[in-house]
C-alpha positions in Angstrom: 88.0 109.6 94.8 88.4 108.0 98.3 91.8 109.1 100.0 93.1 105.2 100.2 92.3 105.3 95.9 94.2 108.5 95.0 97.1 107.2 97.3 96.8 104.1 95.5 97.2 106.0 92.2 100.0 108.6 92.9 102.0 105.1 94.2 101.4 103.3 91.1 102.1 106.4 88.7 105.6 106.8 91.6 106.4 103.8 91.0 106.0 103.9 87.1 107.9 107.2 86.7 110.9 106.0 89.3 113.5 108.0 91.6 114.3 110.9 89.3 118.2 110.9 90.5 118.6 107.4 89.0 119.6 107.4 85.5 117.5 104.7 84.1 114.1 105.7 85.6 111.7 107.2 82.9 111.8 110.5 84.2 115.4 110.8 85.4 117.4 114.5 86.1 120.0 113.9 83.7 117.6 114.1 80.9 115.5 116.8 81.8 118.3 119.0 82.3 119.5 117.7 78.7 115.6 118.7 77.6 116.5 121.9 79.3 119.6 123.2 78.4 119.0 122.6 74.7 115.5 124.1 74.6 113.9 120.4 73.5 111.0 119.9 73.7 109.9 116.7 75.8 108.2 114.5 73.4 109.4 111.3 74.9 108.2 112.3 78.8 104.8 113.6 77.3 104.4 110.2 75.5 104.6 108.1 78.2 102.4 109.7 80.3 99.7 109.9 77.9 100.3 106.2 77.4 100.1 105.5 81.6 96.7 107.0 81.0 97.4 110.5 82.9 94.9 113.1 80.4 91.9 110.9 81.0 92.2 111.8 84.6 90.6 115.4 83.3 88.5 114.1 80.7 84.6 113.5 82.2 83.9 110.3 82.7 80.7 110.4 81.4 82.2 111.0 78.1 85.0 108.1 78.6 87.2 109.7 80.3 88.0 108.6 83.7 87.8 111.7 86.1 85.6 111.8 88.8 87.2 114.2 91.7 89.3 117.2 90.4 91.9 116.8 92.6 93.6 113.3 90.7 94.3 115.3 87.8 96.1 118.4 90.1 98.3 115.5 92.1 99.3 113.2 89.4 100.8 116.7 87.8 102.3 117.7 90.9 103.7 114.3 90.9 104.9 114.5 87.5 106.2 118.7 88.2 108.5 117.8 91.2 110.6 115.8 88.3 110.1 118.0 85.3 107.5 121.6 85.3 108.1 121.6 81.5 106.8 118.1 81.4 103.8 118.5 83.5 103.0 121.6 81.8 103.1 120.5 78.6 100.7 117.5 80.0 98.1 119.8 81.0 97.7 122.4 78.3 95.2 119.8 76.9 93.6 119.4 79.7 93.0 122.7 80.3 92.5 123.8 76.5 89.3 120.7 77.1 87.8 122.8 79.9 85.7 125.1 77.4 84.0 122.1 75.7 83.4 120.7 79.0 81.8 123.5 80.2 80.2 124.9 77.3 79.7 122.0 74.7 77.2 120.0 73.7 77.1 116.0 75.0 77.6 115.2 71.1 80.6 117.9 71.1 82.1 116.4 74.5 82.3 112.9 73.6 83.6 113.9 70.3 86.5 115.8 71.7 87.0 113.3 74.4 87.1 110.5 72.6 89.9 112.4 70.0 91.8 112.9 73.2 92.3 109.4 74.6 93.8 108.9 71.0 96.0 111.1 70.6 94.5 114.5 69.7 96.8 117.5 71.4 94.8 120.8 72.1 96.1 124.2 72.9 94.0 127.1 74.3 94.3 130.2 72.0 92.9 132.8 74.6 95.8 135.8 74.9 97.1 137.8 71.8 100.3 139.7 71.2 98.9 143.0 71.4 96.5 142.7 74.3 97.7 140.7 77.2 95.0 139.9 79.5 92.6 142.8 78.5 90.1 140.2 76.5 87.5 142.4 75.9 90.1 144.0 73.2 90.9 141.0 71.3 91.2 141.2 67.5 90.8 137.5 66.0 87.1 137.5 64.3 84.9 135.1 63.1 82.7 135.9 60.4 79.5 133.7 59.8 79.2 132.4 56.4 77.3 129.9 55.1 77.5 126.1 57.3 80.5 128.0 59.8 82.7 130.9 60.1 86.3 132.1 58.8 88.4 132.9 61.1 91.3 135.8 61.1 93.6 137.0 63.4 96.6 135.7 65.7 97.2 134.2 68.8 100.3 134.8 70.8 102.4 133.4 73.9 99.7 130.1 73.7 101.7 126.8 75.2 101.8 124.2 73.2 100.6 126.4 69.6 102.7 124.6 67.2 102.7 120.7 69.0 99.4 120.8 69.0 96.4 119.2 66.5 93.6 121.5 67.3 93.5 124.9 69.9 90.3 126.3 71.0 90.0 129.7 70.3 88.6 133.1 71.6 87.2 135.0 69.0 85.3 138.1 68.3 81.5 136.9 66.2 80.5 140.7 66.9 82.2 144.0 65.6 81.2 145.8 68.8 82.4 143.4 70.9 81.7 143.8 74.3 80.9 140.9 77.0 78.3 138.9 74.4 80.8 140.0 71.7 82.9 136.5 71.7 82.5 133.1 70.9 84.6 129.9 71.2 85.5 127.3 68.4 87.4 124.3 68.0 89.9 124.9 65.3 91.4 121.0 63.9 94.9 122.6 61.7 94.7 119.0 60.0 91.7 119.7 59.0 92.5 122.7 57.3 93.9 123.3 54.5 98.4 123.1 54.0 99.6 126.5 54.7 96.3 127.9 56.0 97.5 128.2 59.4 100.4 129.6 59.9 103.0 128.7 63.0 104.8 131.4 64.8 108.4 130.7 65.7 108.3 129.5 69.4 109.6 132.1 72.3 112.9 131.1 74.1 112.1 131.3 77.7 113.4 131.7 80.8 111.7 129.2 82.8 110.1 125.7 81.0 113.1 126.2 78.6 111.8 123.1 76.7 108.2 123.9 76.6 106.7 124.8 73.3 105.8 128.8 73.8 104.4 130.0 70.2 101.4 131.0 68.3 99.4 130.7 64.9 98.0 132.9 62.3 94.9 132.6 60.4 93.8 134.1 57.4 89.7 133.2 56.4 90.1 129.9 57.9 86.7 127.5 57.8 85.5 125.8 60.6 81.8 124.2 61.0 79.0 125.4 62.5 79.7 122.0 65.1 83.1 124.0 65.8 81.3 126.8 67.8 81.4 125.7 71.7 78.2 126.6 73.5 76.2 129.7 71.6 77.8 132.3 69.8 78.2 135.5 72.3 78.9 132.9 75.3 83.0 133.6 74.4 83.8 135.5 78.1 82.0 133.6 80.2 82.9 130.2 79.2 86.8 131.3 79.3 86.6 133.0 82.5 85.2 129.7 84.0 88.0 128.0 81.9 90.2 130.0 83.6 89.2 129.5 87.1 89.8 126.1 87.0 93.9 126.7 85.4 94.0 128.9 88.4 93.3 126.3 90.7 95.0 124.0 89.0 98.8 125.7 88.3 99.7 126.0 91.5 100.7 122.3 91.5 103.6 123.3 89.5 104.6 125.8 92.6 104.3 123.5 95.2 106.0 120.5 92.8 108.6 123.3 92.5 109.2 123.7 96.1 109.0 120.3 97.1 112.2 119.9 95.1 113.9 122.5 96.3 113.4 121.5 99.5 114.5 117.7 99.3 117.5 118.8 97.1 118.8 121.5 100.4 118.1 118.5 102.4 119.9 116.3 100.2 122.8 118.4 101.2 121.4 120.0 105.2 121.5 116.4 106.3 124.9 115.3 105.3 126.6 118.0 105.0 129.1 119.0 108.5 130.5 122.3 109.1 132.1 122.4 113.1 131.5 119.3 113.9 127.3 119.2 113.3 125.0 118.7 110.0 123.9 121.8 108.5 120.0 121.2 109.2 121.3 121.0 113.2 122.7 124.7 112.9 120.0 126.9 114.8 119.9 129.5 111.5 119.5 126.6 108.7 117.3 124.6 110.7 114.7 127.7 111.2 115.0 128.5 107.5 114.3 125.2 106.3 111.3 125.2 108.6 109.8 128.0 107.9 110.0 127.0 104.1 108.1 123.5 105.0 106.0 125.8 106.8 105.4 127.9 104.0 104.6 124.8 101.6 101.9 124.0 103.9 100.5 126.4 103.6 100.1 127.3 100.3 99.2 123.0 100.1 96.6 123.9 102.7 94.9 127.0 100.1 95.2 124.7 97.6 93.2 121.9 98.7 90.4 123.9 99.3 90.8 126.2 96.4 91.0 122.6 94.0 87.9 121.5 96.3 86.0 124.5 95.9 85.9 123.7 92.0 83.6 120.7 93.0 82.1 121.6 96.5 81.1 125.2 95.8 81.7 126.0 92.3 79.6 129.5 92.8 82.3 130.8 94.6 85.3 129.3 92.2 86.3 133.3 91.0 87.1 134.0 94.7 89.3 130.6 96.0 90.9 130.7 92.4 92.3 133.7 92.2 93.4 133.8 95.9 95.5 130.3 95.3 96.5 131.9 92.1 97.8 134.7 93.9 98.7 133.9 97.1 100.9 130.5 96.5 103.4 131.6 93.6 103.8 134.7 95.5 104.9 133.4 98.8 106.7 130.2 96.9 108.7 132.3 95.2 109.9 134.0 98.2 110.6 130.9 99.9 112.9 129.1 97.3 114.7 132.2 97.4 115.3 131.5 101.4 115.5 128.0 101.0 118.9 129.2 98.6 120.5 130.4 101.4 120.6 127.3 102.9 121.7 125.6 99.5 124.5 128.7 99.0 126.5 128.2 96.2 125.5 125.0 94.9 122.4 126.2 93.7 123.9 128.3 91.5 125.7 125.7 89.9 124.3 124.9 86.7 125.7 121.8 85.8 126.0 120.1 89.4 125.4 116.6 88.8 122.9 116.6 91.9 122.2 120.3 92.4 121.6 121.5 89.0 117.8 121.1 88.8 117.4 122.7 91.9 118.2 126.1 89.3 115.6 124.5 86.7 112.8 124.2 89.4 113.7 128.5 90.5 113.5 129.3 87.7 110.1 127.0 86.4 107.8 127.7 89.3 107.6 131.5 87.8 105.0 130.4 85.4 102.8 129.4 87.5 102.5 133.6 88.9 101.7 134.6 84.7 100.0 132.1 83.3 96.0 132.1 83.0 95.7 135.6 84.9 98.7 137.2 86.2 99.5 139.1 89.5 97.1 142.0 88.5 94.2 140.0 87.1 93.4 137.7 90.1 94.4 140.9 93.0 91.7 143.1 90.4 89.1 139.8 90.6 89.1 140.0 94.5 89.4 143.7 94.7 85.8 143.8 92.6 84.4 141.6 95.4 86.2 142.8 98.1 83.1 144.7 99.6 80.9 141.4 99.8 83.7 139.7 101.2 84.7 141.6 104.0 80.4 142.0 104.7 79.9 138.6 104.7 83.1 137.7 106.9 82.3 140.3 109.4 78.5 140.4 109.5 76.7 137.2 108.1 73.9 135.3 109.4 73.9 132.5 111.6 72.2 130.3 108.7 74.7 131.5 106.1 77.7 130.6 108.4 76.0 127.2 109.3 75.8 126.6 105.3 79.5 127.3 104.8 80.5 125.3 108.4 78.9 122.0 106.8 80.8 122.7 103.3 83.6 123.6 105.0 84.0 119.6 106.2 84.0 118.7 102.9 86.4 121.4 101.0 88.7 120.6 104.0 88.5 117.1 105.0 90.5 115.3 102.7 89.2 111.8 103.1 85.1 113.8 102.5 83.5 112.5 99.3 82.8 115.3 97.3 79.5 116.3 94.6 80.2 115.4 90.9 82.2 118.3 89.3 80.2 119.9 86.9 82.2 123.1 86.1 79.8 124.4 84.1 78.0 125.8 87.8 81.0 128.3 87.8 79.9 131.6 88.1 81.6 135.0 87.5 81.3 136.1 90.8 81.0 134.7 94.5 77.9 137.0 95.6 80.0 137.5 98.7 80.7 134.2 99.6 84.2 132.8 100.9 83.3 129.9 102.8 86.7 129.6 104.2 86.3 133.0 105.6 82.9 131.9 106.9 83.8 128.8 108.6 86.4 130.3 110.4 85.1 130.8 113.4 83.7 127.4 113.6 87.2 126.0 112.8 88.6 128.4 115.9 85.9 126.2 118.0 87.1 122.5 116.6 90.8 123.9 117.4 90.2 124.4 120.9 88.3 121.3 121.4 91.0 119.1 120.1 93.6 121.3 122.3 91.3 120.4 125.3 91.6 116.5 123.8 95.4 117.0 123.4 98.2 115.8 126.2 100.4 119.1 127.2 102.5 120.4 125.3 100.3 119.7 122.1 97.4 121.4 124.0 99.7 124.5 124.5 100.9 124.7 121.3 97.2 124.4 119.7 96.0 127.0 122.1 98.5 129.5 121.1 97.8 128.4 117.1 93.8 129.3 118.0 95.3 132.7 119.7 97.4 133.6 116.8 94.6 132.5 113.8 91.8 134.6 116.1 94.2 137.3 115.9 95.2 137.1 112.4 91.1 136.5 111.3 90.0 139.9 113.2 91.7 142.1 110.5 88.8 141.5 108.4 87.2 144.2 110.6 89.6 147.0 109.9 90.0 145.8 106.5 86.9 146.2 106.0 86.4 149.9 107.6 89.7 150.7 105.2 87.8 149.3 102.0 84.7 151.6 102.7 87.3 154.8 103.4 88.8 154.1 99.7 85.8 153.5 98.0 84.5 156.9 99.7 87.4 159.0 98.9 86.5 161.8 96.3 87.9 161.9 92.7 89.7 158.6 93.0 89.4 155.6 90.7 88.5 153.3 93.5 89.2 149.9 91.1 92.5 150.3 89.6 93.8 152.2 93.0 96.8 150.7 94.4 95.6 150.6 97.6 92.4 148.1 96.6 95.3 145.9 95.6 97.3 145.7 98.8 93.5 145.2 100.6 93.5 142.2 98.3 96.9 140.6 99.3 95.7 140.9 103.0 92.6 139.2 102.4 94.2 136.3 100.4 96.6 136.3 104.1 93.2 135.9 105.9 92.0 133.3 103.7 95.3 131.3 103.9 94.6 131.4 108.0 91.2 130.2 107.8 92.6 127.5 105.3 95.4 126.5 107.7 92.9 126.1 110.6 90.1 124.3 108.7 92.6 122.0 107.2 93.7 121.0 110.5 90.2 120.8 112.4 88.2 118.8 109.5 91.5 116.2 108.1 92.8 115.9 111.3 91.9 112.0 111.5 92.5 111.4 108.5 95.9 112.6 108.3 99.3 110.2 108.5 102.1 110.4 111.1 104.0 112.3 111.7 100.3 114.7 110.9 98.8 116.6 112.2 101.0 118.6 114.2 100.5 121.3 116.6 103.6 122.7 116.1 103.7 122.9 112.5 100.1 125.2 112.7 101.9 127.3 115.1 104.4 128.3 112.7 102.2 128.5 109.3 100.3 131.2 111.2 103.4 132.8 112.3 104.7 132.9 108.7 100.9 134.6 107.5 101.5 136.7 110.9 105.1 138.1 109.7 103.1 140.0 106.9 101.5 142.1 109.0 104.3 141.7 111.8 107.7 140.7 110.2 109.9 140.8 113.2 107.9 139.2 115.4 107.9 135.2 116.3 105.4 133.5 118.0 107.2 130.5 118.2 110.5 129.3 120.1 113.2 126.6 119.7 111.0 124.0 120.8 108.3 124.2 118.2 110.9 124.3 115.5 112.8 121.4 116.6 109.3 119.7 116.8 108.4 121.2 112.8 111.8 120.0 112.2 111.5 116.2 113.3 108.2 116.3 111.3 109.9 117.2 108.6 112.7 114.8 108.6 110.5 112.2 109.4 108.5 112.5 105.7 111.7 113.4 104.1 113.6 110.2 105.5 110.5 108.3 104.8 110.4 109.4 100.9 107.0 111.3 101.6 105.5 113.7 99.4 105.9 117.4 101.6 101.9 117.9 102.1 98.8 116.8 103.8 98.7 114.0 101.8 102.0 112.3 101.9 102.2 110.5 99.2 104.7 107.6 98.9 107.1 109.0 96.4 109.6 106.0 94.3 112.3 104.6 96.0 115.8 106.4 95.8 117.5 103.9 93.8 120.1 106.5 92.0 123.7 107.7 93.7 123.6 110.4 95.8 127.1 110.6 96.3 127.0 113.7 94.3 124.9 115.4 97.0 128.1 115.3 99.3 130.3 117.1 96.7 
């Protein structure tokens, strides 16, 4: 979707929802911390937006829905997250329960589904079970051939929206061996089957997404059709583990909603709020924390791009950009609402602030987005399997192979680049050793200093030292890669489950988030708004990535963070969406007096 299109939309959908501090909007505060607070679910939220239209966004358009570019679908939920995570979650469970029909069904199967969607049908995803977490290959729900179908038996466990739901697509075992080929996928309708034949599990009270419906089901011999199975039978793991890649991808729009929050909420109060005689967000200490968190967001908005990209651009290497976004941007978001708290202090522990009391909600929300569809362990374990062909291909690839990725790069990068038609069923399992960000990087170092030689002064310093500081950061990939063949050479040690594999993972997702940073910049840099793009602002994303390696150490001085500041005062006093795209957000029509108390 053209850039001036999906601005359009994310305005228009703004606009529908309203300023989520005013009381009458559709979407207001007030009642989502009611929703909250009494662990209700959010029927009347979810409603609407099915009625705006939002689902068909991620239903193929080939099949009636209306998607064309993945990334819609991720922005109108971050849109819809930075009012309510519950909400937005709750929206895209459907969505994402879709994904193994879309890329494993048949055309007859697709439309079918598609076309129970746009009215009205509610699917969940019946993947994890209570007994077996992420370990798949170890799941116990069968499904039995008989005669025109299968009976299912078994339970699933901790699936999001289980018991609001009309249908769930689930993961089941059609051989007793099991193994890889030992699982198939099926569309299970509960009204079609018979009163009492599926069972619903009491939902789980939660700590985050209070009001989200967290549950399961049991079945006992349960019939579905032969026309229930999606794709062959034996095709099970592979078709969830693509499903899966795309959630990755996809949830960290509830991290970066969460944030976004957080961070207008502290500047709700940094901006009017004096102590001696100046506003909080002029202090020297406030103002470099409440940088270095926009900072942060940037970055992990920068990873994401490319990793919601990739899904379309380069869906062959989809295992490797998902799991690092999956990774990477809960991780560090986590950490930076807890030092964006700081500058709050004691409000945001107030639960029942009439202006600060989300600001609680969205802490304690954006945690789902580091367990569900893959935890920690699962996505660090994905890239530690791959790690090898990573670090080989970063450090030693071809002068065609890098040209391949440079032209891609443009497009997974360049926000106003059309992209291919998604078709998620290219997926694979594993990247071959591809990471085109990784790849491109050196290319992107290139653009940077070209556009520093372009820039007046001070931006041409500042971009010089960002090229210093990414050239810096992206020549680890050397030693990391000399440490990976050291652990994978020691004697008698269980090179894939070692701890140390994992940390090597973590500091290639860091590498990956500096090549992101740098490419974002290089290939959207004329398609960005004002107050973007910003040398300073680069500066200190690199210096936040840096600090991992080096965490007393700044790079940058009180000029470049009175610079990051003005940037970002400028989108938050222009109601701007914090990220590359800037979206117009609804006009503040509530009271904020409340944010003075």
């Amino acid at each position: 979707m053209p850039k001036a299109d999906l601005t359009a939309l994310a305005a228009r959908l703004e606009a529908h929802l309203g300023d989520p501090h005013d009381p009458g909007s559709r979407m207001p505060f007030t009642e989502i911390m009611e929703h909250d607070e009494r662990e209700q679910y959010p029927h009347t939220f979810v409603n609407d937006l099915r009625r705006w239209g939002v689902p068909e966004y991620a239903l193929p358009a080939a099949q009636g829905g209306r998607a064309g570019d993945v990334e819609a679908e991720f922005n109108l939920v971050r849109l819809i997250a930075r009012r309510d995570p519950t909400t937005a979650t709750a929206m895209i469970i459907t969505n994402l329960a879709f994904m193994p029909v879309w890329i494993g069904g048949g055309e007859e199967q697709k439309r079918a589904v598609v076309e129970a969607v746009r009215h009205g049908l509610r699917l969940s995803w019946g993947l994890s079970e209570r007994g077996h977490g992420s370990d798949l290959l170890a799941n116990e729900m069968t499904a039995r051939k008989v005669d025109g179908g299968y009976l299912l038996t078994g339970g699933k466990w901790l699936i999001g929206n289980a018991t609001r739901s009309d249908g769930m697509c689930v993961f089941a075992r059609t051989s007793e061996r099991g193994g890889p080929g030992g699982f198939s996928i099926f569309v299970l309708e509960k009204r079609r089957t018979p009163v009492g034949s599926v069972v619903e599990l009491p939902g789980e009270r939660l700590h985050g997404l209070r009001a989200m419906d967290i549950s399961g089901i049991e079945v006992d011999e349960v019939f579905v059709p032969d026309s229930a199975l999606v794709g062959t039978e034996g095709q099970g793991l592979e078709i969830a583990i693509k499903a899966t890649q795309t959630a990755r991808a996809q949830i960290s729009s509830i991290a970066l909603s969460a944030v976004d929050t957080g961070l207008r909420l502290t500047l709700d109060f940094a901006e009017g709020r004096v102590i001696l005689g100046r506003a909080v967000s002029d202090i020297p200490y406030s103002r470099r924390q409440l940088t270095e968190v926009f900072a942060d967001l940037m970055v992990c908005d920068a990873v994401s791009l490319g990793a919601v990209r990739a899904l379309q651009v380069v869906p062959q290497q989809a295992s490797v950009w998902s799991s690092v976004a999956k990774y990477l941007v809960p991780t560090v978001l986590e950490r930076t609402m807890s030092q964006l708290s700081v500058v709050l202090g004691a409000r945001f522990f107030l639960r029942g602030h009439p202006h600060y009391g989300v600001y609680q909600k969205m802490l304690r929300d954006l945690l789902v987005a580091n367990f569900a569809d893959g935890n920690t362990v699962v996505n660090l374990r994905n890239l530690g399997s791959q790690l090898k062909g990573l670090l080989a291909s970063a450090t030693g690839a071809g002068e065609e192979v890098r040209a391949a990725a440079v032209e891609r790069a443009a497009v997974l990068y360049g926000i106003d680049r059309a992209m291919p038609p998604y078709r998620p069923w290219e997926q694979e399992l594993h990247s071959r050793g591809l990471d085109d960000a990784l790849l491109a990087a050196p290319d992107g170092l290139r653009r940077l200093r070209a556009l520093a030689g372009e820039a007046k002064e001070e931006e041409r310093e500042r971009l010089l030292r960002a090229a210093a500081v990414a050239e810096e950061l992206l020549a680890q990939a050397g030693p990391l890669a000399e440490r990976n063949a050291a652990l994978r050479a020691a004697p008698g040690r269980e090179y894939g489950q070692s701890a140390e594999l994992f940390d090597l993972a973590k500091e290639y997702c860091l590498l990956h988030a500096a090549a992101a940073c740098v490419l974002t910049f290089v290939h959207s840099h004329g398609a960005l708004d004002d107050p973007l793009p910003s040398g300073a602002l680069l500066l200190l994303q690199l210096e936040r990535l840096r600090r991992r390696w080096y965490p007393h150490q700044a790079v940058t001085d009180p000029g470049v963070i009175d610079e990051v500041m003005g940037v970002l005062r400028h989108l938050y006093h222009g109601n701007r969406l914090f990220s590359h795209w800037q979206f117009p957000l609804a006009e503040r029509t509530g009271d904020l007096s409340a944010a003075r108390d």
